[in-house]
N, CA, C and O atoms as a CHARMM CRD file, in Angstrom:
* protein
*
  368
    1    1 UNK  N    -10.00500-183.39400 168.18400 PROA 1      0.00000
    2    1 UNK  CA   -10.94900-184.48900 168.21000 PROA 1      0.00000
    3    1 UNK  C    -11.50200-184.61000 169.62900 PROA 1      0.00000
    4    1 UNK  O    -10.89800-184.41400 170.68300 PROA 1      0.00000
    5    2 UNK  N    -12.62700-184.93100 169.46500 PROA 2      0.00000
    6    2 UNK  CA   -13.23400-185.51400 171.11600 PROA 2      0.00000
    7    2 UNK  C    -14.18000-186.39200 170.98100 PROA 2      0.00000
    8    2 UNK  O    -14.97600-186.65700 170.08100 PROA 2      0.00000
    9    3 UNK  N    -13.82300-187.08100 172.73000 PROA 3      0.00000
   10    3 UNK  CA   -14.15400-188.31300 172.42100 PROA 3      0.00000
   11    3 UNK  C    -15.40600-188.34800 173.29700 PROA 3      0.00000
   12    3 UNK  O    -15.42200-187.74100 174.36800 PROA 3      0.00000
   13    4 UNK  N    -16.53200-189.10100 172.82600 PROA 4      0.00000
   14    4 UNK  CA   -17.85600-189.04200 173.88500 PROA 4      0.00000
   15    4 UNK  C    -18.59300-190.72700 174.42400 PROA 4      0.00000
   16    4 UNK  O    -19.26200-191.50800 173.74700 PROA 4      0.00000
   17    5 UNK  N    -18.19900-190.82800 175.70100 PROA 5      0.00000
   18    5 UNK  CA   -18.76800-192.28700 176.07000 PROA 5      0.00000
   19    5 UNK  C    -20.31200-191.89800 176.81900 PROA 5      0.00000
   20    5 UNK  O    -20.77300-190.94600 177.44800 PROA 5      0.00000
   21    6 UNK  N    -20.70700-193.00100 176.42600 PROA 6      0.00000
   22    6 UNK  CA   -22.22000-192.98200 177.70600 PROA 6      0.00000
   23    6 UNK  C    -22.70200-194.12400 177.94100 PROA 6      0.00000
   24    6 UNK  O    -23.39400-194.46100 176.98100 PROA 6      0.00000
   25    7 UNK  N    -22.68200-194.99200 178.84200 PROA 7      0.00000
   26    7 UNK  CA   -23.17800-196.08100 179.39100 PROA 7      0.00000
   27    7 UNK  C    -24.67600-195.95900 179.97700 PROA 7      0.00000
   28    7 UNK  O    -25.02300-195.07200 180.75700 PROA 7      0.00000
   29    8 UNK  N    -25.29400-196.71600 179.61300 PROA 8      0.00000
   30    8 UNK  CA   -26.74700-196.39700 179.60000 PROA 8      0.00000
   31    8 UNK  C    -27.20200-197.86700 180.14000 PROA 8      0.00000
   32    8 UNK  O    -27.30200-198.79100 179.33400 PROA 8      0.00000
   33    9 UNK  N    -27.50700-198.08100 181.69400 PROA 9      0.00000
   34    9 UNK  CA   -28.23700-199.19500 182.03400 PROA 9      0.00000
   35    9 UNK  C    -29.41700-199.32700 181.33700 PROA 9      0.00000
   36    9 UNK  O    -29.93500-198.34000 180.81500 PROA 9      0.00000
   37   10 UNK  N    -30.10700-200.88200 181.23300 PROA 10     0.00000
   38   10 UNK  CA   -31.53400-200.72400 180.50100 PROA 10     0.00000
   39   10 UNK  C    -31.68900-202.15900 181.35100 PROA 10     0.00000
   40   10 UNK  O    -30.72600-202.79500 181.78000 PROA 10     0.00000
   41   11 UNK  N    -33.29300-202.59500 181.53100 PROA 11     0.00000
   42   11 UNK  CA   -33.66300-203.90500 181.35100 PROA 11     0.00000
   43   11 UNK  C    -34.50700-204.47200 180.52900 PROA 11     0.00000
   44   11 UNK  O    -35.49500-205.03900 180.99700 PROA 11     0.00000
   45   12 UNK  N    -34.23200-204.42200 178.81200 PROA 12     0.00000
   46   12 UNK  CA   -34.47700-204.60100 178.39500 PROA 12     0.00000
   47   12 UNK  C    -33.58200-205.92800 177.63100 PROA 12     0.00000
   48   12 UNK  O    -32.37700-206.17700 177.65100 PROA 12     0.00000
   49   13 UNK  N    -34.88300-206.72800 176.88100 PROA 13     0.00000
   50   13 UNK  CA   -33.67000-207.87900 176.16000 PROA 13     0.00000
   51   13 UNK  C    -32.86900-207.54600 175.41800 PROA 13     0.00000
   52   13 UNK  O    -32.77700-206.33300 175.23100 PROA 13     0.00000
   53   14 UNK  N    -32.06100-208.34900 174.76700 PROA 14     0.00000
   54   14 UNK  CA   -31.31900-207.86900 173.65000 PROA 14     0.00000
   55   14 UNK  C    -31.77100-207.74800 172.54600 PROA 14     0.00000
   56   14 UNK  O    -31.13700-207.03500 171.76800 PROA 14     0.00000
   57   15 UNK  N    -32.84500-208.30500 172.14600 PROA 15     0.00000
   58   15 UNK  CA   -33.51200-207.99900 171.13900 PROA 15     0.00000
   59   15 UNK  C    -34.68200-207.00600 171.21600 PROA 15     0.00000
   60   15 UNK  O    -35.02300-206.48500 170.15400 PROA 15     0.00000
   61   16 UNK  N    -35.43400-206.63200 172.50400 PROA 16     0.00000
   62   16 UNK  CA   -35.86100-204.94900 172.53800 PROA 16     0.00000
   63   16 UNK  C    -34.67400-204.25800 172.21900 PROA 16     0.00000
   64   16 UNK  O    -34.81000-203.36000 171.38800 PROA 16     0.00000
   65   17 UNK  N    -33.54700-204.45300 172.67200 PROA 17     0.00000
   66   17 UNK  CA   -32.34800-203.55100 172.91400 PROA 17     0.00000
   67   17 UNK  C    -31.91500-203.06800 171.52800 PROA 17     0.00000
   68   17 UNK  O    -31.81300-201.87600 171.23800 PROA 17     0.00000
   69   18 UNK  N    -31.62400-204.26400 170.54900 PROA 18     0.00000
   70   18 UNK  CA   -31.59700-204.07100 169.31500 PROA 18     0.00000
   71   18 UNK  C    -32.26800-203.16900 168.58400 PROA 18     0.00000
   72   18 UNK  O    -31.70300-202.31900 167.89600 PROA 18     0.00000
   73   19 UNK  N    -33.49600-203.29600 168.68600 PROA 19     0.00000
   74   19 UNK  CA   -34.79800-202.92900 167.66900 PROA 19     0.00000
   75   19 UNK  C    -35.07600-201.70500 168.27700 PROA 19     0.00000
   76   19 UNK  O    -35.56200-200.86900 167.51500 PROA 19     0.00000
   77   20 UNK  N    -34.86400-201.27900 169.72000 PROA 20     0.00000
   78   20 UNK  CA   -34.77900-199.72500 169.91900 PROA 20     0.00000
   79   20 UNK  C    -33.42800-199.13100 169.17000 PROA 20     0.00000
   80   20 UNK  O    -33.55600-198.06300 168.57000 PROA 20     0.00000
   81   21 UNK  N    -32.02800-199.83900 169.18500 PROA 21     0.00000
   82   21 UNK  CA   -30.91200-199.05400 168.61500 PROA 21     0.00000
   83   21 UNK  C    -31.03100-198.89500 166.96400 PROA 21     0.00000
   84   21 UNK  O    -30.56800-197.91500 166.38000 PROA 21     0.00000
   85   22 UNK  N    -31.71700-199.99300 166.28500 PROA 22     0.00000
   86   22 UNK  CA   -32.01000-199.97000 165.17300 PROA 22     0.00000
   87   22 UNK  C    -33.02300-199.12000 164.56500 PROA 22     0.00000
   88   22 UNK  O    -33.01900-199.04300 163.33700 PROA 22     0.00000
   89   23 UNK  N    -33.96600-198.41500 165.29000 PROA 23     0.00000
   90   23 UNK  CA   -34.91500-197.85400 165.27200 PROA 23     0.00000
   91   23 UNK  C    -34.12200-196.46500 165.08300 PROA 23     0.00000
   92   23 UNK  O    -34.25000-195.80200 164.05300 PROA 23     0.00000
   93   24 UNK  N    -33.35200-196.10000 166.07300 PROA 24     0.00000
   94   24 UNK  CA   -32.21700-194.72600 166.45900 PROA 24     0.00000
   95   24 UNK  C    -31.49300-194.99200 165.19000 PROA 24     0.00000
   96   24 UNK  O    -32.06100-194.51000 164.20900 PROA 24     0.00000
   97   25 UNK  N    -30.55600-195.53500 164.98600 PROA 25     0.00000
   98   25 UNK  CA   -30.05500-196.25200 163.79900 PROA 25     0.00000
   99   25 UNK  C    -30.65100-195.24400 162.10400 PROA 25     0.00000
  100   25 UNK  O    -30.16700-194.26800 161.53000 PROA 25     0.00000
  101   26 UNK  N    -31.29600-195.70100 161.95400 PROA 26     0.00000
  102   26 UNK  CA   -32.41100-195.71300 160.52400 PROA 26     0.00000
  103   26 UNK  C    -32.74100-193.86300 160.84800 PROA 26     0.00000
  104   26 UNK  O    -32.56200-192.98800 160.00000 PROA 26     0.00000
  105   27 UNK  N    -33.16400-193.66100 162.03800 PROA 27     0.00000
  106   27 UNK  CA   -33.71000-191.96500 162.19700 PROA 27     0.00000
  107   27 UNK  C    -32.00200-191.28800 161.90500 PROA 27     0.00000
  108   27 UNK  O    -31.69500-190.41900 161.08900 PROA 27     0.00000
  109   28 UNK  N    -31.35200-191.81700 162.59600 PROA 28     0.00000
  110   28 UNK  CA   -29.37000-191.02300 162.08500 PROA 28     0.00000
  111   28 UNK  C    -29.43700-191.14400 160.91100 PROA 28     0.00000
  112   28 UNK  O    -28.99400-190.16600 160.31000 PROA 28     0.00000
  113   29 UNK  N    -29.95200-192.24400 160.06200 PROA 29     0.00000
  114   29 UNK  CA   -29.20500-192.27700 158.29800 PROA 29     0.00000
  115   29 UNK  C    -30.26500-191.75900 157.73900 PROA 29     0.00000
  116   29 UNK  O    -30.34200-192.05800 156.54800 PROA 29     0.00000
  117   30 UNK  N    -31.34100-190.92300 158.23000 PROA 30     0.00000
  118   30 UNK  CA   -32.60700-190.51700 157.51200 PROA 30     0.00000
  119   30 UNK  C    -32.36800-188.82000 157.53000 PROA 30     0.00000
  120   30 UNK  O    -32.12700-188.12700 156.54200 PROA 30     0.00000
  121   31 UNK  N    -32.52600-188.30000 159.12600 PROA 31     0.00000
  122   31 UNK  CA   -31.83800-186.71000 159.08100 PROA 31     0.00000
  123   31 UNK  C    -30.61700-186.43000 158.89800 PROA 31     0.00000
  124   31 UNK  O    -30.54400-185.27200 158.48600 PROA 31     0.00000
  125   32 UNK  N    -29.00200-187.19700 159.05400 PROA 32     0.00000
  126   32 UNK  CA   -28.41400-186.64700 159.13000 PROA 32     0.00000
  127   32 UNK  C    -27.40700-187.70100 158.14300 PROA 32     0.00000
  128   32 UNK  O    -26.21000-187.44100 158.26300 PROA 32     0.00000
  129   33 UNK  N    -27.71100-188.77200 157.25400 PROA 33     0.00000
  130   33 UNK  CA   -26.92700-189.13200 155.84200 PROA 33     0.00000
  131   33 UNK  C    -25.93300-190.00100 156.82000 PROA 33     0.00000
  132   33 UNK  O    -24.75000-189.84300 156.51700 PROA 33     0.00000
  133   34 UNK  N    -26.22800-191.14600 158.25600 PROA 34     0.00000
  134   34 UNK  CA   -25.41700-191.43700 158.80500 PROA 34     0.00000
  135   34 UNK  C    -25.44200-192.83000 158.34400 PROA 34     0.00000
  136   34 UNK  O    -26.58600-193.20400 158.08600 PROA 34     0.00000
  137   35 UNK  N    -24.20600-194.02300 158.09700 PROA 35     0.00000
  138   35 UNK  CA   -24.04700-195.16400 157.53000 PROA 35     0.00000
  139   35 UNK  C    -24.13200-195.95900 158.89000 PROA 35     0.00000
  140   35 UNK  O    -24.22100-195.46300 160.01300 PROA 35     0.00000
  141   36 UNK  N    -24.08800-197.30100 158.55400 PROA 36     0.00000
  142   36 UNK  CA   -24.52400-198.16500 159.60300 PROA 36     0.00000
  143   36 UNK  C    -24.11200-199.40800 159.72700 PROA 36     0.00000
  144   36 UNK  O    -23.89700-199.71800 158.55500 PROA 36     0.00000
  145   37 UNK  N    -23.84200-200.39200 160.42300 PROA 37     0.00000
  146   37 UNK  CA   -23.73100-201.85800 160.26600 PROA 37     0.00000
  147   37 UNK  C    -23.58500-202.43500 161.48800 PROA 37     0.00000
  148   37 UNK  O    -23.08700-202.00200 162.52700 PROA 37     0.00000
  149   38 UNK  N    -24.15900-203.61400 161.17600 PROA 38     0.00000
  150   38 UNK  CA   -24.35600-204.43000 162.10600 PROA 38     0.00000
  151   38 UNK  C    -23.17400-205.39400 162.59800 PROA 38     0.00000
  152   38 UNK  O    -23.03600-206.33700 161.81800 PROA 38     0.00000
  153   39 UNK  N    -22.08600-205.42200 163.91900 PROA 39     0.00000
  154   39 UNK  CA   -21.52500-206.56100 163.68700 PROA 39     0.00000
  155   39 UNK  C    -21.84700-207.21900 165.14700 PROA 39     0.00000
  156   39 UNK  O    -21.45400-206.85800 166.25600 PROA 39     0.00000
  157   40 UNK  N    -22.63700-208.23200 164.80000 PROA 40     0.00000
  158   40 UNK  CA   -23.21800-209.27300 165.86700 PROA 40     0.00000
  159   40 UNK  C    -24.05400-207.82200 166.77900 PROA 40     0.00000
  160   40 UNK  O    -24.64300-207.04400 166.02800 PROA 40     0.00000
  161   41 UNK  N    -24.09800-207.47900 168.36000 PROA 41     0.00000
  162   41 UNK  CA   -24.77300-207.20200 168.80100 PROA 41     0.00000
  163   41 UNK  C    -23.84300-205.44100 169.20700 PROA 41     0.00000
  164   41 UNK  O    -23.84400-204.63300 170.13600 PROA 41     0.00000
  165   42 UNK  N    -23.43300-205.53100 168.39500 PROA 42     0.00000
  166   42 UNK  CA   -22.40600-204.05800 167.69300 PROA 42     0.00000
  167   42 UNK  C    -22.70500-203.10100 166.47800 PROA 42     0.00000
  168   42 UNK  O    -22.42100-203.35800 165.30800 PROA 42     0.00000
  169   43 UNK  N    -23.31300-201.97700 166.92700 PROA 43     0.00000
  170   43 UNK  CA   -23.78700-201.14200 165.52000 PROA 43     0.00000
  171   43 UNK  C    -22.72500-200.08400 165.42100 PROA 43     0.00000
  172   43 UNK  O    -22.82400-199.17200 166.24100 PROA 43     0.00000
  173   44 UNK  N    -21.81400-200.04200 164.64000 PROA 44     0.00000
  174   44 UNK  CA   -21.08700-199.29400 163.88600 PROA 44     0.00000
  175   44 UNK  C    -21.56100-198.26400 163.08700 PROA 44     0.00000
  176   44 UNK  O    -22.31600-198.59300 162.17300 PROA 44     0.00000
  177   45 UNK  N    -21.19900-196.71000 163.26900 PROA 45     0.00000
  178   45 UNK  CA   -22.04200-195.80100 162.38400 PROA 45     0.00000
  179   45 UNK  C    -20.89100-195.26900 161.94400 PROA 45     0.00000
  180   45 UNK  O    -19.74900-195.39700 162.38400 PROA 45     0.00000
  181   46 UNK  N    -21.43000-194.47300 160.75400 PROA 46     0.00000
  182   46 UNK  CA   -20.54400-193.19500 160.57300 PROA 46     0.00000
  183   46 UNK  C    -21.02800-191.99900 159.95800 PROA 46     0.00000
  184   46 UNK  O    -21.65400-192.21400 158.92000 PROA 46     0.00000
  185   47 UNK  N    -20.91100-190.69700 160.32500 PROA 47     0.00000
  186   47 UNK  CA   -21.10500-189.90700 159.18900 PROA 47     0.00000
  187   47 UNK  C    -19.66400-188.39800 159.20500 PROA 47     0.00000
  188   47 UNK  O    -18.54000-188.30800 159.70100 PROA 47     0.00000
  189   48 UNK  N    -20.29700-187.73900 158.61000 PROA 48     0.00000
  190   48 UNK  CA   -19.46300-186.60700 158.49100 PROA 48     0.00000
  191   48 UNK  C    -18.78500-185.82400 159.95700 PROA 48     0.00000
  192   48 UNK  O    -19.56600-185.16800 160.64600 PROA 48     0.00000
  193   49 UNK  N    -17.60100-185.91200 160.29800 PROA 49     0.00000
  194   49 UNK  CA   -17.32000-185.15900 161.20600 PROA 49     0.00000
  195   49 UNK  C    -17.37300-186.46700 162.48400 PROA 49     0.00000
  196   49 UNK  O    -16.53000-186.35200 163.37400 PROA 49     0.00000
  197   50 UNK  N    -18.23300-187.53700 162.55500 PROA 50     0.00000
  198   50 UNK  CA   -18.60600-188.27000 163.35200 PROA 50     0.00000
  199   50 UNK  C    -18.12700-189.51200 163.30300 PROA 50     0.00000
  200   50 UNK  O    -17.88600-189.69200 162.10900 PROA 50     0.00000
  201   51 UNK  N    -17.76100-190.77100 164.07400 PROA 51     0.00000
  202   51 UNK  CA   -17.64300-192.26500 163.85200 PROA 51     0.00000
  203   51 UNK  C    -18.18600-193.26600 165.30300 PROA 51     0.00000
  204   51 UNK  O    -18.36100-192.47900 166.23300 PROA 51     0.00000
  205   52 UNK  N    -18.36300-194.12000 165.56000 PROA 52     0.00000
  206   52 UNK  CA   -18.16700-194.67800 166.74100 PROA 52     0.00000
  207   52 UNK  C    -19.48700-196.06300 166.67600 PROA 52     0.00000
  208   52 UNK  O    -19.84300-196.83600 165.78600 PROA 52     0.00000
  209   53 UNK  N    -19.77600-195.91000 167.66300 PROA 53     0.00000
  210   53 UNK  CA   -20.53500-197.79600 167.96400 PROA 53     0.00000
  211   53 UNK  C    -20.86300-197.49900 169.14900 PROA 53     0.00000
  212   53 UNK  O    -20.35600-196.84100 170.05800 PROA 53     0.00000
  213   54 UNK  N    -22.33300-198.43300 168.91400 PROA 54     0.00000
  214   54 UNK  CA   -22.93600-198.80300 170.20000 PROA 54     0.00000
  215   54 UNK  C    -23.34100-199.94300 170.47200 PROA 54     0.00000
  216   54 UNK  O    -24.20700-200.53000 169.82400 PROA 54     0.00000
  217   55 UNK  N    -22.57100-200.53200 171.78500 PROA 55     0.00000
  218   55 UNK  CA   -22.72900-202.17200 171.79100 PROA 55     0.00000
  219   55 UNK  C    -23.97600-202.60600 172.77900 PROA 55     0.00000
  220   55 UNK  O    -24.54500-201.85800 173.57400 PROA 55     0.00000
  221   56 UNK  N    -24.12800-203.35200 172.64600 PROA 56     0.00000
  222   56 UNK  CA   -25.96300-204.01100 173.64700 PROA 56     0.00000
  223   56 UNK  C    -25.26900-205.19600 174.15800 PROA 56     0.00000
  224   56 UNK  O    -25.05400-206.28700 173.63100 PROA 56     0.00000
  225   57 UNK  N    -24.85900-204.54400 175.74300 PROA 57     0.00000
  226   57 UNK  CA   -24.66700-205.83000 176.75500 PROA 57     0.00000
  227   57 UNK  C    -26.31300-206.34300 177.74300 PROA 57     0.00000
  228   57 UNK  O    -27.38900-205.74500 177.72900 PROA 57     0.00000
  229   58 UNK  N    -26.07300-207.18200 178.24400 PROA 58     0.00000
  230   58 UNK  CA   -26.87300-207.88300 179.39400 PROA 58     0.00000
  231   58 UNK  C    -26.86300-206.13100 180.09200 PROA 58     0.00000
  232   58 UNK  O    -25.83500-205.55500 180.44800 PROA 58     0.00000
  233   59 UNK  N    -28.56700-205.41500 180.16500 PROA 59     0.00000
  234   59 UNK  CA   -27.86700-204.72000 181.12300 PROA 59     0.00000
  235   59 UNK  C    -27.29300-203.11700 180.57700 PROA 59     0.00000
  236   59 UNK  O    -27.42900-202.19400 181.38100 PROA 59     0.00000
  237   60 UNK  N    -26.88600-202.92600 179.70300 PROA 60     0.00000
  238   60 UNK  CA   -25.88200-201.74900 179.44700 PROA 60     0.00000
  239   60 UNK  C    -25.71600-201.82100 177.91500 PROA 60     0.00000
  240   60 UNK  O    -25.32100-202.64900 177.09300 PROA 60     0.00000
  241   61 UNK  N    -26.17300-200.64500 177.91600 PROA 61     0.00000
  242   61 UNK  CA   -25.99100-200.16600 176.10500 PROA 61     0.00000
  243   61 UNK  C    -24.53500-198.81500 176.37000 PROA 61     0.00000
  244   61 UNK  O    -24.61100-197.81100 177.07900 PROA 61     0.00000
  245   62 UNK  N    -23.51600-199.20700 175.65600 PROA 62     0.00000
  246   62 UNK  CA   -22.51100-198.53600 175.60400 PROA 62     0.00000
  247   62 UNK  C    -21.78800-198.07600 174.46700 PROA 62     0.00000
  248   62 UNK  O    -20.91000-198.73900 173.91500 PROA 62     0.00000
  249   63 UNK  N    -22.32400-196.43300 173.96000 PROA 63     0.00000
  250   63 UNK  CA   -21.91800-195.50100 173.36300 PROA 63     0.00000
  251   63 UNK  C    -20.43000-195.04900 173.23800 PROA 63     0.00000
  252   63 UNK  O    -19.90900-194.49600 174.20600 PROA 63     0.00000
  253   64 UNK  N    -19.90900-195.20300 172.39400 PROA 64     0.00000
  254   64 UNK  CA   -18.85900-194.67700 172.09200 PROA 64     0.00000
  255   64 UNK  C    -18.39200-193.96200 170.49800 PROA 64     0.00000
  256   64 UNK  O    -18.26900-194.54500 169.42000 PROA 64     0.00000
  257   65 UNK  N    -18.16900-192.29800 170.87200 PROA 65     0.00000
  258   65 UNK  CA   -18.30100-191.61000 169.74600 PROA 65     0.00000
  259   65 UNK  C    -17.13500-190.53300 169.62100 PROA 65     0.00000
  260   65 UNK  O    -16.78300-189.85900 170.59000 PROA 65     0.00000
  261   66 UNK  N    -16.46800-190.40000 168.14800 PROA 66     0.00000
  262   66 UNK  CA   -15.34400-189.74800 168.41500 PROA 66     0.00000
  263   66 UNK  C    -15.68700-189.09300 167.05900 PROA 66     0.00000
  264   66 UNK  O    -15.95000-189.63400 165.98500 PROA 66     0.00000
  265   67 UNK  N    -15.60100-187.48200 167.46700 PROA 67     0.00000
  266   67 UNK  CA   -15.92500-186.13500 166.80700 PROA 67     0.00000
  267   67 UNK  C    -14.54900-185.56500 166.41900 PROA 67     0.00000
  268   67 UNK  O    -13.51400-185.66300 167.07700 PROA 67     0.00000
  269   68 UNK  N    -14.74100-184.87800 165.08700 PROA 68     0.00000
  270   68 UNK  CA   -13.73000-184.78800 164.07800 PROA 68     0.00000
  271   68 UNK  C    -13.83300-183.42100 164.05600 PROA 68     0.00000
  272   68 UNK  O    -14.98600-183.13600 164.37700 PROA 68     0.00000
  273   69 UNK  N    -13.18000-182.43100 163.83200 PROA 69     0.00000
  274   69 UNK  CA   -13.18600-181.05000 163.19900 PROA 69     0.00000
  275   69 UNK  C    -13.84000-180.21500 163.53800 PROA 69     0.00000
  276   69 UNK  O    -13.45100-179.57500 164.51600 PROA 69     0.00000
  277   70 UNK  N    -15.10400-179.84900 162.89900 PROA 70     0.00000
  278   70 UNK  CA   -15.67100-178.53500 163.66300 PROA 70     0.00000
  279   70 UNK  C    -17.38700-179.33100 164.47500 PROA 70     0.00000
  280   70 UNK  O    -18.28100-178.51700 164.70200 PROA 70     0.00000
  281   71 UNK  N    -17.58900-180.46000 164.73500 PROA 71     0.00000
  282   71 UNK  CA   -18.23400-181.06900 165.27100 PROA 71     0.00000
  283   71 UNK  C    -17.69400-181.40800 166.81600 PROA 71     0.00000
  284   71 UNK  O    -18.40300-181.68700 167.78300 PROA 71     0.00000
  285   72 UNK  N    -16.30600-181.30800 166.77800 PROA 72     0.00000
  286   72 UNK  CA   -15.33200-181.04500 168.21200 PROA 72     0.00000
  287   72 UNK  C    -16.42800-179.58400 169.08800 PROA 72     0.00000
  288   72 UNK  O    -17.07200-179.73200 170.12600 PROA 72     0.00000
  289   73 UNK  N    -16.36700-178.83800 168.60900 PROA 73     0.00000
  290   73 UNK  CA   -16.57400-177.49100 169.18600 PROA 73     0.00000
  291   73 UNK  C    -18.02600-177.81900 169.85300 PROA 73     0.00000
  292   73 UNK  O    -18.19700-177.25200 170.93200 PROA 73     0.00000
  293   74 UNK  N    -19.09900-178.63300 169.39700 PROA 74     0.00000
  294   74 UNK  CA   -20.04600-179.15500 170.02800 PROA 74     0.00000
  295   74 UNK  C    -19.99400-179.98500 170.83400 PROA 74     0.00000
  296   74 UNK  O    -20.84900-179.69500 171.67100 PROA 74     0.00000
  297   75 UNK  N    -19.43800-180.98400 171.14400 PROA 75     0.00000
  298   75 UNK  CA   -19.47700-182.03400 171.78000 PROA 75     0.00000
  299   75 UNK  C    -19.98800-181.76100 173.19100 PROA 75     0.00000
  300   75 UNK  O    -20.20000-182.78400 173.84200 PROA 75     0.00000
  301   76 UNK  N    -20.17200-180.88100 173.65700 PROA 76     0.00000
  302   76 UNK  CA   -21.07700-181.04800 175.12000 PROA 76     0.00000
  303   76 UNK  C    -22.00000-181.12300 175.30200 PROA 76     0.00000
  304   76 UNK  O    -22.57000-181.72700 176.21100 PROA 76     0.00000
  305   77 UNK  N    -22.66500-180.11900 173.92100 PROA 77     0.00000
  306   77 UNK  CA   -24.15900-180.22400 173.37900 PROA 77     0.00000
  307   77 UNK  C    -24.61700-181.59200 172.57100 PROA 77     0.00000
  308   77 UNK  O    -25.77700-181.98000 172.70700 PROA 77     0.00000
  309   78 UNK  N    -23.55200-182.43000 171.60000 PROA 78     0.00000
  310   78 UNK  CA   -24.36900-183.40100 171.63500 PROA 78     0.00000
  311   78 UNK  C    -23.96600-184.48100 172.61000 PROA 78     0.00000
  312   78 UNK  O    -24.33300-185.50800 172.03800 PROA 78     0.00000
  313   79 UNK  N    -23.45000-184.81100 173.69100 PROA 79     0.00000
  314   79 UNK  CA   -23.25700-185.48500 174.26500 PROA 79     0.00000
  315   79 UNK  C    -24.23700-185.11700 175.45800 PROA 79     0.00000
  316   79 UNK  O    -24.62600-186.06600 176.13900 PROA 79     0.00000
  317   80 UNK  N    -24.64800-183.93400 175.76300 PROA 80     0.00000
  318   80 UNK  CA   -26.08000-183.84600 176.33000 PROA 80     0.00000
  319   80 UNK  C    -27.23200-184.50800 175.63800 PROA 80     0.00000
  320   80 UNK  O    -28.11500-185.10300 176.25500 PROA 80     0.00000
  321   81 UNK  N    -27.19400-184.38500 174.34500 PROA 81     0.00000
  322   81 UNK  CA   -28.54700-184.22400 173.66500 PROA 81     0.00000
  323   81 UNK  C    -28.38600-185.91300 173.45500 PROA 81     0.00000
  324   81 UNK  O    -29.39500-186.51100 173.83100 PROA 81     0.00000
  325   82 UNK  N    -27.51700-186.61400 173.02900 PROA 82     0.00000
  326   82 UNK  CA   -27.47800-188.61400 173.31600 PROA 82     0.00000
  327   82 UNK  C    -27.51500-189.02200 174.41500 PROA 82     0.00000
  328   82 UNK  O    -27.98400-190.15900 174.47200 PROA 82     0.00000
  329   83 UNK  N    -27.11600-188.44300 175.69600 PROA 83     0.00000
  330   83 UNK  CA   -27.64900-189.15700 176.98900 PROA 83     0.00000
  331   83 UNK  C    -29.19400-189.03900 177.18600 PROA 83     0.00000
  332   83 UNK  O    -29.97300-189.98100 177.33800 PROA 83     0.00000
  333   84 UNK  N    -29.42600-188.00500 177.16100 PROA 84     0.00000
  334   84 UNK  CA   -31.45800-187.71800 177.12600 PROA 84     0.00000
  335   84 UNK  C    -31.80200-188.97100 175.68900 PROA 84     0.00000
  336   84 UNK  O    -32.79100-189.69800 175.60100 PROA 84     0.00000
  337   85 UNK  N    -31.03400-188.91200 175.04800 PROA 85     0.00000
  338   85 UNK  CA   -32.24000-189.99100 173.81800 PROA 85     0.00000
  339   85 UNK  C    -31.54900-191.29600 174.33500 PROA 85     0.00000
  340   85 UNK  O    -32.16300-192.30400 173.98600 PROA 85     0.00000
  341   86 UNK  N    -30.51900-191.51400 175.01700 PROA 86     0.00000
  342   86 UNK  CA   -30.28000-193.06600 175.08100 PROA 86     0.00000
  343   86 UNK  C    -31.10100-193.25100 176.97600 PROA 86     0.00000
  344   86 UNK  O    -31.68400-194.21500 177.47200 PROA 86     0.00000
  345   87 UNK  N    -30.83800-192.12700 177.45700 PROA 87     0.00000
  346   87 UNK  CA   -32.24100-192.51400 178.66600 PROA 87     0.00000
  347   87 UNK  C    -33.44000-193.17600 177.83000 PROA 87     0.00000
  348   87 UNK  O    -33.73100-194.37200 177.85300 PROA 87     0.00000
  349   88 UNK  N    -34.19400-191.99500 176.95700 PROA 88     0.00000
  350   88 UNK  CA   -35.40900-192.51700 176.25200 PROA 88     0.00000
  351   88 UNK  C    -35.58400-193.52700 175.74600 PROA 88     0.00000
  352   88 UNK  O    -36.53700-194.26700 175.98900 PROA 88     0.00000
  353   89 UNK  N    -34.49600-193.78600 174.77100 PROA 89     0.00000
  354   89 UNK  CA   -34.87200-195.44900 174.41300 PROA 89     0.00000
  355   89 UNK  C    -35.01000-196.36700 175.11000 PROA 89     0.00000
  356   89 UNK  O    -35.96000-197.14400 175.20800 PROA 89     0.00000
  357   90 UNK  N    -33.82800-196.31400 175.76300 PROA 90     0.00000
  358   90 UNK  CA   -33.21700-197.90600 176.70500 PROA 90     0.00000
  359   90 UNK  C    -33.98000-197.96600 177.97200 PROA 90     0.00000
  360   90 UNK  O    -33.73100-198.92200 178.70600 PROA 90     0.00000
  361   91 UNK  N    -34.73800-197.23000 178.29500 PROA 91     0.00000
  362   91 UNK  CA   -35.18600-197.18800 179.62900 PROA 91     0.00000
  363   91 UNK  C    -36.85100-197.21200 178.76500 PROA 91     0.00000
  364   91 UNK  O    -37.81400-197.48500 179.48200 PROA 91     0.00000
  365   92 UNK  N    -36.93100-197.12400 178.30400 PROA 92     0.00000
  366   92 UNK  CA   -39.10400-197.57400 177.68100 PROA 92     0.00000
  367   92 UNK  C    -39.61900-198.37600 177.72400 PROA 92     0.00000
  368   92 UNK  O    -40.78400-198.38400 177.32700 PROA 92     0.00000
């Protein structure tokens, strides 16, 4: 298993903050069959091989994702490829 954090400053509100993660959100459960929920300012996902949450502080959107099985063997590549899209969002 491996585990992938990324702290992502933003100054954006919490409700830009939202509606960009929700936006990311909806594109995960569209290409890749990923589930979702909301708890308070906490989005909980999951899909195959994958689980974790991303919370929206004052300030700091913080990723946390823990890879299962043969999605392990990637993890540098996607933990490259979510810091470049959580720059993009949180910083727009």
């Amino acid at each position: 298993m491996a585990e992938i954090r990324i702290h992502q400053p933003h100054a954006l509100t919490l409700d830009r903050a939202r509606a960009a993660a929700q936006a990311m959100a909806e594109r995960m459960a569209s290409e890749f069959g990923a589930s979702y929920a909301w708890e308070g300012d906490m989005l909980r996902f999951r899909q195959t091989g994958a689980q974790g949450t991303l919370a929206l502080l004052d300030g700091e959107a913080r990723l946390e994702l823990e890879l299962g099985g043969m999605m392990s063997a990637f993890a540098s590549m996607i933990e490259e490829k979510l810091s470049r899209k959580m720059r993009e969002i949180f910083t727009a």
